[in-house]
C-alpha positions as CSV (number, residue, x, y, z in Angstrom):
1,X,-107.7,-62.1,-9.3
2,X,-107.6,-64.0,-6.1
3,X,-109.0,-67.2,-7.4
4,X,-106.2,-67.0,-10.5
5,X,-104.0,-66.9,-8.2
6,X,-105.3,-69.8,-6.1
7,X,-105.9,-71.8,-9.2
8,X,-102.0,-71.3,-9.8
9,X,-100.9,-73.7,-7.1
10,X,-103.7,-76.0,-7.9
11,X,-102.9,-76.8,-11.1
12,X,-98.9,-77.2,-10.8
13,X,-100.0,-79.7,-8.5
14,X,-102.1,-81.3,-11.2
15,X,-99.3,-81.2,-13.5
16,X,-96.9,-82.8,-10.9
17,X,-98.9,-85.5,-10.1
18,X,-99.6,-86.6,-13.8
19,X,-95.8,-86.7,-13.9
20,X,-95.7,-88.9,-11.6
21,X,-98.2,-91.1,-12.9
22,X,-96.1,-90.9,-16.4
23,X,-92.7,-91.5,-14.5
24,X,-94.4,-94.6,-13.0
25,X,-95.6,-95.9,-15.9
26,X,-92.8,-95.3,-18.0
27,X,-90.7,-97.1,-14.6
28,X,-93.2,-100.2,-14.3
29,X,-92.4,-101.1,-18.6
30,X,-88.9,-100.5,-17.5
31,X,-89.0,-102.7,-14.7
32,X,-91.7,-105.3,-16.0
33,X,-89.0,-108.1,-17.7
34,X,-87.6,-107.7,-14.3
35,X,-90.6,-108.5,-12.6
36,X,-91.4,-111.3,-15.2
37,X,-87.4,-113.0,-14.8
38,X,-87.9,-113.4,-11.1
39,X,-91.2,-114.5,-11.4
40,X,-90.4,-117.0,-13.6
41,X,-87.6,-118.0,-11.7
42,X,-89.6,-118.7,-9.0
43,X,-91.9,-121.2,-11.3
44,X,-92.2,-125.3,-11.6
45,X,-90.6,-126.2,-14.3
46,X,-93.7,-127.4,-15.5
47,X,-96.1,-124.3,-15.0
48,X,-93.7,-122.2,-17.3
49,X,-95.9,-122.4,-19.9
50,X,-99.1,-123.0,-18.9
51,X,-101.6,-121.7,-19.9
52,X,-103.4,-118.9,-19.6
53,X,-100.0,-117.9,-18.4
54,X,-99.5,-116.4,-14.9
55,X,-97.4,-114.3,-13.6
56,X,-96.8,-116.8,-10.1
57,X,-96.8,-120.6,-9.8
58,X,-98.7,-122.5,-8.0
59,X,-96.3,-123.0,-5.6
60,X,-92.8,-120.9,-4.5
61,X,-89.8,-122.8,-5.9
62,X,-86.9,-121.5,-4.3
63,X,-85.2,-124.9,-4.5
64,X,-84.6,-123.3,-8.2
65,X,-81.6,-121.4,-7.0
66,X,-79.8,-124.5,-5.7
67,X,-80.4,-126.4,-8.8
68,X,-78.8,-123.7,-10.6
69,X,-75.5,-124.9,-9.0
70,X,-76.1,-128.8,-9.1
71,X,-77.5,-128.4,-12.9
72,X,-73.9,-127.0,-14.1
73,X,-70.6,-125.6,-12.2
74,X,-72.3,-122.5,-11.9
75,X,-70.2,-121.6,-8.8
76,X,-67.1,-121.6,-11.1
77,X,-68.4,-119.5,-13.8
78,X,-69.6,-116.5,-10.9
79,X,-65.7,-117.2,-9.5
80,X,-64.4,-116.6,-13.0
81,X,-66.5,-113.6,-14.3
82,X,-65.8,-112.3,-10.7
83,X,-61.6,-112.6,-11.2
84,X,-62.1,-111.5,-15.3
85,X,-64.3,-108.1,-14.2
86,X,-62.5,-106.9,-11.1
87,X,-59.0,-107.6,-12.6
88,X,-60.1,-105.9,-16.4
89,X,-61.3,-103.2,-14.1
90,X,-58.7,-102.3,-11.8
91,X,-55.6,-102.7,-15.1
92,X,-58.5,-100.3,-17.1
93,X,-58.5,-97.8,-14.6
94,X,-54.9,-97.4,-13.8
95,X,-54.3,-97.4,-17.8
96,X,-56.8,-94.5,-18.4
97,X,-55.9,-92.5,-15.5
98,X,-52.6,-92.5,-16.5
99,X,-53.0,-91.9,-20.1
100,X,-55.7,-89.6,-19.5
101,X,-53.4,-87.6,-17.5
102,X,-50.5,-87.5,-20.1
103,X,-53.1,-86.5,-23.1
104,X,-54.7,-83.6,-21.1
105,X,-51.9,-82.0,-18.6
106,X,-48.3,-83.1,-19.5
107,X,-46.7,-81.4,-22.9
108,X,-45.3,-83.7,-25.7
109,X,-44.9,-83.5,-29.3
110,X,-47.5,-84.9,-30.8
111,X,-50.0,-85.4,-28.1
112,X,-53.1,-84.1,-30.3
113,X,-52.5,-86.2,-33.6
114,X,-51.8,-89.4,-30.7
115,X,-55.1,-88.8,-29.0
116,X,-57.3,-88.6,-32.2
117,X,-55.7,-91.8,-33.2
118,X,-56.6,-93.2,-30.0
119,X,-59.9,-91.9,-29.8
120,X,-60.6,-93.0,-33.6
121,X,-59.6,-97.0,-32.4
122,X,-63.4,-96.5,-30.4
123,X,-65.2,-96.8,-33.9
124,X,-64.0,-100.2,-34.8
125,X,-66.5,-102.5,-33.4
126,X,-65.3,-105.7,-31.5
127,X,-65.9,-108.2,-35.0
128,X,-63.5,-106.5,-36.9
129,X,-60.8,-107.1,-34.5
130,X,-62.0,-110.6,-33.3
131,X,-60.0,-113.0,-35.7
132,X,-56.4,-110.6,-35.3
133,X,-57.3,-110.6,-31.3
134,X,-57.7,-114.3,-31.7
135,X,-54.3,-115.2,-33.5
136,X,-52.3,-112.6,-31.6
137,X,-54.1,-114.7,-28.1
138,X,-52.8,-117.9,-30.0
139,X,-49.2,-116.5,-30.7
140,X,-48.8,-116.0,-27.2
141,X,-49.9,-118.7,-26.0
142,X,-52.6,-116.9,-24.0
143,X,-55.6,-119.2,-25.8
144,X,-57.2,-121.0,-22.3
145,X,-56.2,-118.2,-20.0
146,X,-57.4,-115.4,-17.9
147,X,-54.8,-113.1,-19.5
148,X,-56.8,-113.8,-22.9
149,X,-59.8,-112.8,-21.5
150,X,-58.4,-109.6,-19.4
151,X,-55.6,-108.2,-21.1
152,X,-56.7,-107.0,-24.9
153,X,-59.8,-104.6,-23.7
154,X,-58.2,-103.4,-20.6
155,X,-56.9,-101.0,-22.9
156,X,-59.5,-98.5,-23.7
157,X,-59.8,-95.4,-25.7
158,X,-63.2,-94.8,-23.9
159,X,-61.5,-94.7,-20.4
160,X,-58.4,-92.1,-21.3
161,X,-61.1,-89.8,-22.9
162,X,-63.4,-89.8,-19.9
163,X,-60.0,-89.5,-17.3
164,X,-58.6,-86.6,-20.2
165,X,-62.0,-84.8,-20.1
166,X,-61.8,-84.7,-16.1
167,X,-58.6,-83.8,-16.0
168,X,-58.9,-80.9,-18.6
169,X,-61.4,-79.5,-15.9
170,X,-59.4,-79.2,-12.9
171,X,-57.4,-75.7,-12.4
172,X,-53.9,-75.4,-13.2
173,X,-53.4,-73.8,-10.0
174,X,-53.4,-76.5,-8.4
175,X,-51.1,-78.3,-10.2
176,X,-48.7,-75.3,-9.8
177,X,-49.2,-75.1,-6.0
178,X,-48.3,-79.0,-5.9
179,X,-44.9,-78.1,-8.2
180,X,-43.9,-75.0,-5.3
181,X,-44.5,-77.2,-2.5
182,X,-42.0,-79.6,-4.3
183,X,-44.1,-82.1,-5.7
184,X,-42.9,-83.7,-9.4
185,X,-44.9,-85.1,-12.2
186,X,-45.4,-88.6,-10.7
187,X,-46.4,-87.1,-6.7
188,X,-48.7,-84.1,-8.6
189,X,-50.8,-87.1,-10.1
190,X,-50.7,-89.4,-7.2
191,X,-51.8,-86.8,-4.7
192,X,-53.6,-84.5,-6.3
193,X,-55.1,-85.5,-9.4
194,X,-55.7,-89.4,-8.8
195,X,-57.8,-88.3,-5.6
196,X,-59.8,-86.0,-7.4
197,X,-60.7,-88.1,-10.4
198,X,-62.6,-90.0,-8.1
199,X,-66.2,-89.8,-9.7
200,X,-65.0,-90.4,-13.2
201,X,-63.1,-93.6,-11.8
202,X,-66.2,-94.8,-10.1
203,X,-68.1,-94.2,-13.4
204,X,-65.7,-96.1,-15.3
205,X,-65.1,-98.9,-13.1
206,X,-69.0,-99.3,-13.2
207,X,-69.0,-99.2,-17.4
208,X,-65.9,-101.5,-17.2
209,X,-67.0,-104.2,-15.4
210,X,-70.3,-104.3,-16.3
211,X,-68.7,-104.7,-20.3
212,X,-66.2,-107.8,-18.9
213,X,-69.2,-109.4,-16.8
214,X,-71.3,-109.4,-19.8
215,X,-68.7,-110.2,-22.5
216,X,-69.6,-113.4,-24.8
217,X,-68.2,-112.9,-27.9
218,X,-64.5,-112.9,-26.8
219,X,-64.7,-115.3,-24.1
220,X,-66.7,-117.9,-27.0
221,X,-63.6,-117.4,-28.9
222,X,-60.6,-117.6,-26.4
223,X,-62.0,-120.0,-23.9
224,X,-62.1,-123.9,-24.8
225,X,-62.6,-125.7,-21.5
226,X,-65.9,-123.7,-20.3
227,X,-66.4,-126.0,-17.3
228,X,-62.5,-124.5,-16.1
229,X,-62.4,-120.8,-17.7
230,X,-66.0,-120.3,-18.7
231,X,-67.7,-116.7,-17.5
232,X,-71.5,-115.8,-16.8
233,X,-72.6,-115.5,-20.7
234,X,-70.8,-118.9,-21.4
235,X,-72.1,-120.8,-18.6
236,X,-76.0,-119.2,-19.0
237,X,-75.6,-121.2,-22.3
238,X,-74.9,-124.6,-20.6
239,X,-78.6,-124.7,-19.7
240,X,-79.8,-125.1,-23.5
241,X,-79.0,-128.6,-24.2
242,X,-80.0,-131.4,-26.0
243,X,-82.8,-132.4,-23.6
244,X,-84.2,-128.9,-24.1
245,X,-83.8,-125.7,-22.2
246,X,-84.3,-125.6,-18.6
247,X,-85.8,-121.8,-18.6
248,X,-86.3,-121.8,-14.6
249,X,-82.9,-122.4,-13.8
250,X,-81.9,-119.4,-16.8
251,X,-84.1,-117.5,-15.3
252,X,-82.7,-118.2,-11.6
253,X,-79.2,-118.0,-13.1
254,X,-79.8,-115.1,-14.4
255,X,-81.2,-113.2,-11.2
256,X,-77.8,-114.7,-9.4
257,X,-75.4,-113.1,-12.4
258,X,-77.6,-109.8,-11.8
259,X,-76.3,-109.3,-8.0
260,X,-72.7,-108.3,-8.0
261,X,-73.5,-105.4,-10.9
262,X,-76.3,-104.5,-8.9
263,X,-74.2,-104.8,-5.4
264,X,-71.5,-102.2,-7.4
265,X,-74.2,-99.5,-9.0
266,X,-75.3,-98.9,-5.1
267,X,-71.9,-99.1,-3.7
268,X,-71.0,-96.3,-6.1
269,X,-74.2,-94.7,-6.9
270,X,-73.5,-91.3,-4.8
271,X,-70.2,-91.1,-6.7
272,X,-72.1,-91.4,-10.4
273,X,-73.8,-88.4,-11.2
274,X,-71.3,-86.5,-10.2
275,X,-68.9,-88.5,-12.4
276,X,-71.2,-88.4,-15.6
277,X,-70.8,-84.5,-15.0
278,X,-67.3,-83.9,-14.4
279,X,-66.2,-86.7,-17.0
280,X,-67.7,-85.5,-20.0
281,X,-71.0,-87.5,-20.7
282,X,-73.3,-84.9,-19.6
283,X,-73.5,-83.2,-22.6
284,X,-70.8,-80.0,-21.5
């Protein structure tokens, strides 16, 4: 009986430590392309593809980074994707907090059949709506701008049902006690629901900027002078030219255009499971 019972402990510790292993593996295939992308980056542009192949050059060519910016205006297009992602963020996450809010807590005549309506816009993918997005831009002038590539998908059904699942979630009391102590539609929101919706914004913003930083379809369509309005996905194409591709500096390019999405997922990362939770995408 005793040795059972001292076999117990020894084999959940068997069983932990070939998770482990697993979770490892299963982290390094993740992580591999990463690896592979810096490495690469890293490279002479001549030991790409040598062969056998290597993971490392011969030498470290961090001069590969600076290129990057003397190859194409590469500085403009991080400038650009920068003033695209924060500003489609910020208009995205005071529209869905706000329509999320009036879909889940205020009372209007026809609120339920408006939200499905809404909610059912999500199932159009972005191709079918590309060519009307494109003549509307045109229409308005807005063809060339930053309002053409910030404006139409700042306007999300995905953001009012993650800010309307939230807010479905916090108790009406204290809504009510805000109402007693005086406080209308507009200060309930502002003080107590916007503060509390914290989480879900930070896992939004996170979803929404990401989506503008790696947008290529729209901007391709909208934006005509690239060297002036182009974004990351546009200008990563000015290093396939007619003198061939320069895969160093996409690689290096690509490590730079990496940094500020990375930069935000730790800046919020203590905010995000708690938001995936409380917003709905946890499977409740």
């Amino acid at each position: 009986m005793s040795n059972a019972i001292a076999a117990h402990p020894a084999a959940r510790r068997a069983r932990r430590a070939i998770g482990y292993v697993l979770l490892c593996l299963v982290a390094l295939a993740f992580i591999s392309p990463l690896i592979f992308m810096v490495a690469t980056s890293l490279k002479p542009a001549n030991e790409i593809f040598s062969t056998p192949p290597t993971l490392l050059g011969s030498t470290i060519e961090w001069s590969n980074y600076a290129e990057v910016f003397a190859y194409a205006p590469f500085g403009r297009y991080l400038v650009n994707g920068l003033i695209v992602a924060v500003a489609g963020t910020i208009i995205t996450l005071a529209v869905s907090a706000l329509s999320g809010y009036a879909f889940s807590r205020l009372q209007w005549r026809g609120r339920g059949a408006t939200f499905t309506v809404f909610l059912a816009t999500m199932m159009l993918p972005q191709e079918v709506i590309i060519v009307p997005g494109f003549v509307l831009m045109r229409a308005l002038g807005w063809v060339d701008s930053y309002a053409a590539l910030i404006v139409p998908w700042a306007f999300t059904a995905l953001g009012a049902f993650l800010l309307r699942q939230f807010f479905r979630s916090v108790p009406q009391e204290l809504e009510d006690a805000a109402r007693i102590d005086g406080a209308g539609t507009v200060g309930t929101f502002w003080r107590i629901m916007f503060p509390l919706a914290r989480p879900t914004l930070a896992v939004l913003a996170v979803f929404t900027f990401i989506a503008y930083w790696n947008s290529f379809l729209w901007p391709l369509i909208v934006v005509n002078d690239v060297a002036r309005l182009g974004t990351i996905p546009l200008g990563l194409q000015q290093f396939f030219g007619q003198q061939g591709t320069q895969w160093h500096l996409i690689m290096a390019a690509s490590v730079i255009s990496m940094l500020p999405t990375t930069i935000l997922l730790i800046a919020l990362q203590r905010h995000l499971v708690r938001g995936i939770v409380t917003s709905g995408l946890g499977g409740r």
